[in-house]
Structures are given as C-alpha cells and as structure tokens.
Biopython code that builds the backbone (N, CA, C, O; Angstrom):
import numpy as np
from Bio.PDB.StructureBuilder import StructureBuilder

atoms = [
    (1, "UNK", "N", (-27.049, 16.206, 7.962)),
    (1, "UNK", "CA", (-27.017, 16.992, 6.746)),
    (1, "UNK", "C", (-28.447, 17.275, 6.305)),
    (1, "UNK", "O", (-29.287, 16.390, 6.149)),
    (2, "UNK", "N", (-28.697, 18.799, 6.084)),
    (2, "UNK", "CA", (-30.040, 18.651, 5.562)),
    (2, "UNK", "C", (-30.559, 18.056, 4.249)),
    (2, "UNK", "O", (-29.814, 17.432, 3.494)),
    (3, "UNK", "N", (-31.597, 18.223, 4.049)),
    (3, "UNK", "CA", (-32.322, 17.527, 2.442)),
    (3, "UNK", "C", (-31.986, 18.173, 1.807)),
    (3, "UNK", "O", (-31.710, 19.240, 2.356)),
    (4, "UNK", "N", (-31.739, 18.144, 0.346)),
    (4, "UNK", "CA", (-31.079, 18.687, -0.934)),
    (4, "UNK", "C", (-32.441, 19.334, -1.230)),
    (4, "UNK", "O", (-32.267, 19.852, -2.333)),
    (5, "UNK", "N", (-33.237, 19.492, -0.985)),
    (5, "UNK", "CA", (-34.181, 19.913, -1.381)),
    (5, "UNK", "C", (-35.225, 21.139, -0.396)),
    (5, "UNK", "O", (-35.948, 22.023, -0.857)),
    (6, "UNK", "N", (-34.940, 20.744, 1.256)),
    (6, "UNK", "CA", (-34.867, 21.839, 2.153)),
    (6, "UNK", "C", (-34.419, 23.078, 1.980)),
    (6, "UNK", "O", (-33.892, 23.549, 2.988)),
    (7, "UNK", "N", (-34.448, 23.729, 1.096)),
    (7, "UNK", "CA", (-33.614, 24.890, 0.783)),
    (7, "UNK", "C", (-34.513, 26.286, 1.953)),
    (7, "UNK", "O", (-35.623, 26.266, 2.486)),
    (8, "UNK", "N", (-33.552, 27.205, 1.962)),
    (8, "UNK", "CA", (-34.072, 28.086, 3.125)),
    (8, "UNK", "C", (-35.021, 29.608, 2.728)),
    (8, "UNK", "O", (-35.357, 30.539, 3.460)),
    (9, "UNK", "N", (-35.216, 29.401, 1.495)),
    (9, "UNK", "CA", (-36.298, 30.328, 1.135)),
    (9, "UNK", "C", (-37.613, 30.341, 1.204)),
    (9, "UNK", "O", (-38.037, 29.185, 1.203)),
    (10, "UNK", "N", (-38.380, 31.069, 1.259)),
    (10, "UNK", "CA", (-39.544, 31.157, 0.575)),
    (10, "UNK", "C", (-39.929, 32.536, 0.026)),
    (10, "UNK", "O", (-39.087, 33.415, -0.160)),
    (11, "UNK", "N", (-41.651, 32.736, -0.307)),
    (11, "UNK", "CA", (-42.218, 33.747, -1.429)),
    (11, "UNK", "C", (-42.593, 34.347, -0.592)),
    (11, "UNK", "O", (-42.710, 33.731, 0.468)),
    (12, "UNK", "N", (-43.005, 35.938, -0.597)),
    (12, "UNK", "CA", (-43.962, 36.877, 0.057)),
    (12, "UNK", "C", (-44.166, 37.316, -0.936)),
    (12, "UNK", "O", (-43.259, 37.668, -1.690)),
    (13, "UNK", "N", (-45.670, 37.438, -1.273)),
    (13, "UNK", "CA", (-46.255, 38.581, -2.384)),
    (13, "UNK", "C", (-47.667, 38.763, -2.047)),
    (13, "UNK", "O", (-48.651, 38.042, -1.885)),
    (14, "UNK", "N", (-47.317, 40.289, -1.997)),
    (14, "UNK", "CA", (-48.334, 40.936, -0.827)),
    (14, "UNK", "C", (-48.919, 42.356, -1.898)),
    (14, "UNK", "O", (-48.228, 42.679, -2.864)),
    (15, "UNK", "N", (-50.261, 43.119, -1.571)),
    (15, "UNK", "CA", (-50.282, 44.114, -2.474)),
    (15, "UNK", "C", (-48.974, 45.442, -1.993)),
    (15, "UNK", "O", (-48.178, 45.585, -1.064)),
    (16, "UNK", "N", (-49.327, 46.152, -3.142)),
    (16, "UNK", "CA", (-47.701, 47.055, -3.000)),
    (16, "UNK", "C", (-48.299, 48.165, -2.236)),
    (16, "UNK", "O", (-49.442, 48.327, -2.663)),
    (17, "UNK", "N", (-48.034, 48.984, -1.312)),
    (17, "UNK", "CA", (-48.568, 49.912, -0.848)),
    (17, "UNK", "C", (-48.487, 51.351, -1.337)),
    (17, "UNK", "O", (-49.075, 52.342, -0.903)),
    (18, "UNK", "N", (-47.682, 51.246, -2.273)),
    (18, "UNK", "CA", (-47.262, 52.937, -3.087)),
    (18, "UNK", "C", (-48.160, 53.088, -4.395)),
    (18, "UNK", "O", (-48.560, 54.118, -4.936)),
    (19, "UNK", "N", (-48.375, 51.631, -4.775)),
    (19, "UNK", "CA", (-49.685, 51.736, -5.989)),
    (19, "UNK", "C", (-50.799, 50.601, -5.740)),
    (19, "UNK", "O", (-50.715, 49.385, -5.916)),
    (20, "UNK", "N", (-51.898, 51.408, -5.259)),
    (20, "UNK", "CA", (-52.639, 49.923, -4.524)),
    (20, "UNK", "C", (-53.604, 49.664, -6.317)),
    (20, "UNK", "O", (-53.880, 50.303, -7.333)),
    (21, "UNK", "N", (-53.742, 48.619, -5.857)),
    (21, "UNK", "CA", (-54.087, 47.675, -6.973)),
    (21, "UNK", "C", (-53.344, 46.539, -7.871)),
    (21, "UNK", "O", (-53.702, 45.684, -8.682)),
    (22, "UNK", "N", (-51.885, 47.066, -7.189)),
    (22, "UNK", "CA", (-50.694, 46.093, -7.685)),
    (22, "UNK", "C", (-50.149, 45.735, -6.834)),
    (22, "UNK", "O", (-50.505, 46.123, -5.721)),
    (23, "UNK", "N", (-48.657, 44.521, -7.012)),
    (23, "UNK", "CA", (-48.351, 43.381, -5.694)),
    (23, "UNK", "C", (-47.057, 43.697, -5.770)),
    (23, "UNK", "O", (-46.627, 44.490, -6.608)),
    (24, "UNK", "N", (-46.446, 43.198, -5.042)),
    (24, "UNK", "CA", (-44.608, 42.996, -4.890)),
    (24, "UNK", "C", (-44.555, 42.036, -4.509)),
    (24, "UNK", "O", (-45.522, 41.419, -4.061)),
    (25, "UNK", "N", (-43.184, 41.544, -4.586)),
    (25, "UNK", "CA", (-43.166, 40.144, -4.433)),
    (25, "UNK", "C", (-41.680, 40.157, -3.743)),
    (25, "UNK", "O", (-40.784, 40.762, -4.332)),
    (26, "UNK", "N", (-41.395, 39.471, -2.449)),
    (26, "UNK", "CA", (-39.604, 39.215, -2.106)),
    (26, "UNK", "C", (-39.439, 37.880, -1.770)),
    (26, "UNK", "O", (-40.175, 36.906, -1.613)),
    (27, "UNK", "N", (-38.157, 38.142, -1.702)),
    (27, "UNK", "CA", (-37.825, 36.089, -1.419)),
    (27, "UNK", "C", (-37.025, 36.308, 0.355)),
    (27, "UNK", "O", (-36.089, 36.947, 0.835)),
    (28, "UNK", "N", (-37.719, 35.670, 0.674)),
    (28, "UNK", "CA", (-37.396, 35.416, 2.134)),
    (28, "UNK", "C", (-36.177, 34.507, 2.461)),
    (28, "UNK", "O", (-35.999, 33.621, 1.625)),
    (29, "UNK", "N", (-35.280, 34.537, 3.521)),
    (29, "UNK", "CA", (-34.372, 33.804, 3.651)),
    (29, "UNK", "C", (-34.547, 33.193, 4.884)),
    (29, "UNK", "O", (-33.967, 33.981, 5.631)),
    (30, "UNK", "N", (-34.994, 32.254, 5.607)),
    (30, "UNK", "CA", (-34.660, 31.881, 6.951)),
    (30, "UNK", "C", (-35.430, 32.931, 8.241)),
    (30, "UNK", "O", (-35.308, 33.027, 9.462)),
    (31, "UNK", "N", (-36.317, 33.656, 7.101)),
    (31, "UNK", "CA", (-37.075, 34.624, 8.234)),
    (31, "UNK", "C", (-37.107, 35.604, 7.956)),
    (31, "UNK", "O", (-38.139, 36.274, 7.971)),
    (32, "UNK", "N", (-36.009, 36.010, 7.617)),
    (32, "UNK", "CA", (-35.637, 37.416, 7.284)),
    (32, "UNK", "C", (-35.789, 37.725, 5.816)),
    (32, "UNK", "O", (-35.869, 36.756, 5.061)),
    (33, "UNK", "N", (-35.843, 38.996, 5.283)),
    (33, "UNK", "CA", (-36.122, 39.506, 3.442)),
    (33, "UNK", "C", (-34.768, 39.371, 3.287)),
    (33, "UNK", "O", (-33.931, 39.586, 4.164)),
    (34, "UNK", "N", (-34.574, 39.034, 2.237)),
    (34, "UNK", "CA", (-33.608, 38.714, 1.302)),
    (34, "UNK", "C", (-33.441, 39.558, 0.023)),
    (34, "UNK", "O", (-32.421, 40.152, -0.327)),
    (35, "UNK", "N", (-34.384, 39.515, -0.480)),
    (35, "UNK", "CA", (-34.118, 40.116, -1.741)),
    (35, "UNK", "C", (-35.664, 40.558, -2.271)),
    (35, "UNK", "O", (-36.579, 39.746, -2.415)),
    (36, "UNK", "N", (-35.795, 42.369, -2.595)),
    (36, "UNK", "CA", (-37.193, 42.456, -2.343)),
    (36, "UNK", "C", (-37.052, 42.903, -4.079)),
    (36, "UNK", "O", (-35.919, 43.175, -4.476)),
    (37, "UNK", "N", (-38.227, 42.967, -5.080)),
    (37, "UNK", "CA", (-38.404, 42.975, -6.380)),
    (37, "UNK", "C", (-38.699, 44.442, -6.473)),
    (37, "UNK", "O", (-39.423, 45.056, -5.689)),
    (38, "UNK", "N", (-37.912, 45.069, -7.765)),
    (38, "UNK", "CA", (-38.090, 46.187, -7.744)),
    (38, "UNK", "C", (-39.760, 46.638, -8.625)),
    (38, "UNK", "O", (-40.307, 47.723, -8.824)),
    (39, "UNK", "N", (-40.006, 45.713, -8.849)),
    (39, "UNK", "CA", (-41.019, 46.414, -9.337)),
    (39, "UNK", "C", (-42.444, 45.664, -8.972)),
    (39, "UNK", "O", (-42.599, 44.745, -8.167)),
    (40, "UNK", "N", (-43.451, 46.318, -9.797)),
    (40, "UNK", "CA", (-44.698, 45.651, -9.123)),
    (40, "UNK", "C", (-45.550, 45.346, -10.564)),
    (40, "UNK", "O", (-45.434, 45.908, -11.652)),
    (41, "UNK", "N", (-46.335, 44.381, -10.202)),
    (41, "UNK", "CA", (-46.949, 43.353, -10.910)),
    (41, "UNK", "C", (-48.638, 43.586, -10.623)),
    (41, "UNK", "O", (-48.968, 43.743, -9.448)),
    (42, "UNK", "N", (-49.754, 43.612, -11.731)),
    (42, "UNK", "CA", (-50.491, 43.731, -12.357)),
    (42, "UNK", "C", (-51.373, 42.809, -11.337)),
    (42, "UNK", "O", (-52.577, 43.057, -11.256)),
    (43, "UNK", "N", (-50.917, 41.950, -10.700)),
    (43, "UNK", "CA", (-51.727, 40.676, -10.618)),
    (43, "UNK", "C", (-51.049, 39.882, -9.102)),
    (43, "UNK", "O", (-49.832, 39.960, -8.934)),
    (44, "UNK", "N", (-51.451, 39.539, -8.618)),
    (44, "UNK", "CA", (-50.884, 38.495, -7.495)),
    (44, "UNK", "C", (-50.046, 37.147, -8.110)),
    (44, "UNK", "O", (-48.926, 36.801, -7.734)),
    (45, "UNK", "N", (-50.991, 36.375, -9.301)),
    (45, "UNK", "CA", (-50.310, 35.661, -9.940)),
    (45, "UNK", "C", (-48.824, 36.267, -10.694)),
    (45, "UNK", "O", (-47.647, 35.927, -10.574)),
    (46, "UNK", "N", (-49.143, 36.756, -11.072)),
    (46, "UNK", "CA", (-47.656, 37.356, -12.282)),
    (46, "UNK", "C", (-46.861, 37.800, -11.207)),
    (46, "UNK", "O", (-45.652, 37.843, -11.439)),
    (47, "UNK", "N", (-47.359, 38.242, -9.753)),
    (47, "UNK", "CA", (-45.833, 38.524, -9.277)),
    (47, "UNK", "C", (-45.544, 36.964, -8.467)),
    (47, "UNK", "O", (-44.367, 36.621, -8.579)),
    (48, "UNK", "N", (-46.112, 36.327, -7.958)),
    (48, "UNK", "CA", (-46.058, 34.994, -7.540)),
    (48, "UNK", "C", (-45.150, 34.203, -8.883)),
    (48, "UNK", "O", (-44.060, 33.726, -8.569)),
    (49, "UNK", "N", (-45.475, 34.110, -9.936)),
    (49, "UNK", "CA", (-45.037, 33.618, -10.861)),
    (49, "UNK", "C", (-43.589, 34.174, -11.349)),
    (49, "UNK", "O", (-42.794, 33.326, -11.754)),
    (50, "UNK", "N", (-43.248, 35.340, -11.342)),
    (50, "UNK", "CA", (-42.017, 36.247, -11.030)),
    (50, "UNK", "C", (-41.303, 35.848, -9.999)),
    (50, "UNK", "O", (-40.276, 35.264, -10.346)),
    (51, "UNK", "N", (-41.462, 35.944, -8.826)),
    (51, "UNK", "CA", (-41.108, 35.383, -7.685)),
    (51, "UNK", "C", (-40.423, 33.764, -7.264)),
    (51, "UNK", "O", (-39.460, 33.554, -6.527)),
    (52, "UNK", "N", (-41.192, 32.845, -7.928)),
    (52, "UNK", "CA", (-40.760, 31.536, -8.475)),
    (52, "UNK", "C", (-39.542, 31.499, -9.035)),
    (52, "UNK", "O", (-38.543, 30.868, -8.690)),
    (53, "UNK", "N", (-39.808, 32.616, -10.393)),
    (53, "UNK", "CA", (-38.475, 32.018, -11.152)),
    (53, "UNK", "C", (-37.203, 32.558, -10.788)),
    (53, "UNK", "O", (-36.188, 32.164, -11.363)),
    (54, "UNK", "N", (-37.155, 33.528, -9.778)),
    (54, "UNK", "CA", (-36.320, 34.028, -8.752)),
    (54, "UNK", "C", (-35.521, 33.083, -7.759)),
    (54, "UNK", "O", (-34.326, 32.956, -7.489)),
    (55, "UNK", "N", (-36.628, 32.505, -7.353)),
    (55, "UNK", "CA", (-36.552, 31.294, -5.844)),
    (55, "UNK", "C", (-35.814, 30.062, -6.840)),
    (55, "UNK", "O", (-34.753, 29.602, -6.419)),
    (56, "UNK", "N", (-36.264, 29.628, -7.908)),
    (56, "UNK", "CA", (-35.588, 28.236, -8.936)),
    (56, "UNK", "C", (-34.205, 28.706, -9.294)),
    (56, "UNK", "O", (-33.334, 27.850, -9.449)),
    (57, "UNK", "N", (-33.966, 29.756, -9.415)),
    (57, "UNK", "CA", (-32.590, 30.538, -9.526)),
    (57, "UNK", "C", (-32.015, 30.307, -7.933)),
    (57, "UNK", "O", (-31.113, 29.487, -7.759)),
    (58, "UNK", "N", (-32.353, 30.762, -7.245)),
    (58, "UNK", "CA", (-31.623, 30.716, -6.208)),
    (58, "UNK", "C", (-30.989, 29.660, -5.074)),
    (58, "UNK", "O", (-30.028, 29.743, -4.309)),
    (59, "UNK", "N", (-32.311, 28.295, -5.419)),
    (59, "UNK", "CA", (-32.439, 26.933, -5.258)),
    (59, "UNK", "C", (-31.209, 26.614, -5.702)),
    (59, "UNK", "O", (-30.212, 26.461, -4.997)),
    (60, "UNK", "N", (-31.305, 26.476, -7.300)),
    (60, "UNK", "CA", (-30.230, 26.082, -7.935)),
    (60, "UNK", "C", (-28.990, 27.100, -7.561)),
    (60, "UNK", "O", (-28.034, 26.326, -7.602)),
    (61, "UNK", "N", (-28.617, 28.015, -7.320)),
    (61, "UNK", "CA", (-27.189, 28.630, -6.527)),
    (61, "UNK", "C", (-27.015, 28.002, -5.577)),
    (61, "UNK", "O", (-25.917, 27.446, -5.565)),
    (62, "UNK", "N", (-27.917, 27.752, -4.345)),
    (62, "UNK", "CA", (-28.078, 27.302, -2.923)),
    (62, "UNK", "C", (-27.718, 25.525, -2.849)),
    (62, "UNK", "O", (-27.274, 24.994, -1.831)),
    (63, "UNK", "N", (-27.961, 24.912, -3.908)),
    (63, "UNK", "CA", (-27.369, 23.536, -4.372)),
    (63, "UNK", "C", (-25.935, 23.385, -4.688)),
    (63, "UNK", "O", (-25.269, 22.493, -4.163)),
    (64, "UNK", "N", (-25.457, 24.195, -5.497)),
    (64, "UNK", "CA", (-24.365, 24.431, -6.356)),
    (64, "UNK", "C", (-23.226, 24.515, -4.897)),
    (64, "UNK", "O", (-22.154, 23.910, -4.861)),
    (65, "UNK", "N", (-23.609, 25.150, -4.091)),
    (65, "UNK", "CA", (-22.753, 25.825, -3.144)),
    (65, "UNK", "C", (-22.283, 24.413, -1.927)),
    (65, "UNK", "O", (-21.284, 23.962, -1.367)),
    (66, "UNK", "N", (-23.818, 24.157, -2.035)),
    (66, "UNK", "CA", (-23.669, 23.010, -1.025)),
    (66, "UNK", "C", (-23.705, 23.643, 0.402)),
    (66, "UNK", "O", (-22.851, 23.701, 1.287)),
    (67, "UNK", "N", (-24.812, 24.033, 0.331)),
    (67, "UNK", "CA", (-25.095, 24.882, 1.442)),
    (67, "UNK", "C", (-26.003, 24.177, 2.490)),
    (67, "UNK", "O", (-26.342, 24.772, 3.513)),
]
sb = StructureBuilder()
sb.init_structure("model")
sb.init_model(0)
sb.init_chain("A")
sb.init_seg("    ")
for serial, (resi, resn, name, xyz) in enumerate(atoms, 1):
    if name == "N":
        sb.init_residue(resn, " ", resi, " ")
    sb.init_atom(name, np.array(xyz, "f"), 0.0, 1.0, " ", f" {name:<3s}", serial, name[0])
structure = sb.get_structure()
C-alpha cells in the first residue's frame, strides 16, 4: 500500500508564452498535465502559491478516495 502521503501530483509553473512577463501554473498527475490554470500570474511566486492551494485541494480529494 502506498504512503498516505505519496500522493501522485506535482507543480509546473513555467513563464506563460502568450504574455511574456507572466507564469502559468498546472498540476501534474503521474507525468502527465492534469489540470492546467486558466489564468496567469504576475509573479512565479503567486502562481506557485496558486498552484499549492490547488495541489492541498486535490491531496485532500486523493486521501478521501483512498486512492
């Protein structure tokens, strides 16, 4: 059984290429994109920080399920 805490996501936040000077941010699943953010962020932090509270949401679904 894996760790309760192994969960299969992680962050990509990369600059956005349609408005350079700003970032996007998606949550990765096992390799593959999962779920990409519709919008773009000011800052690397603020979309990193966006991105988080996405992934703590999804942690907590991905627990719940017992996955």
């Amino acid at each position: 059984m894996a760790d309760r805490n192994d969960h299969p996501y992680s962050i990509d936040v990369r600059p956005c290429w349609r408005r350079p000077g700003r970032f996007v941010c998606s949550i990765i699943e096992k390799g593959a994109p999962r779920r990409y953010g519709p919008q773009s962020y000011a800052t690397f932090d603020e979309a990193r920080r966006a991105a988080q509270a996405r992934l703590r949401q999804l942690v907590f679904e991905w627990q719940l399920i017992g996955a």
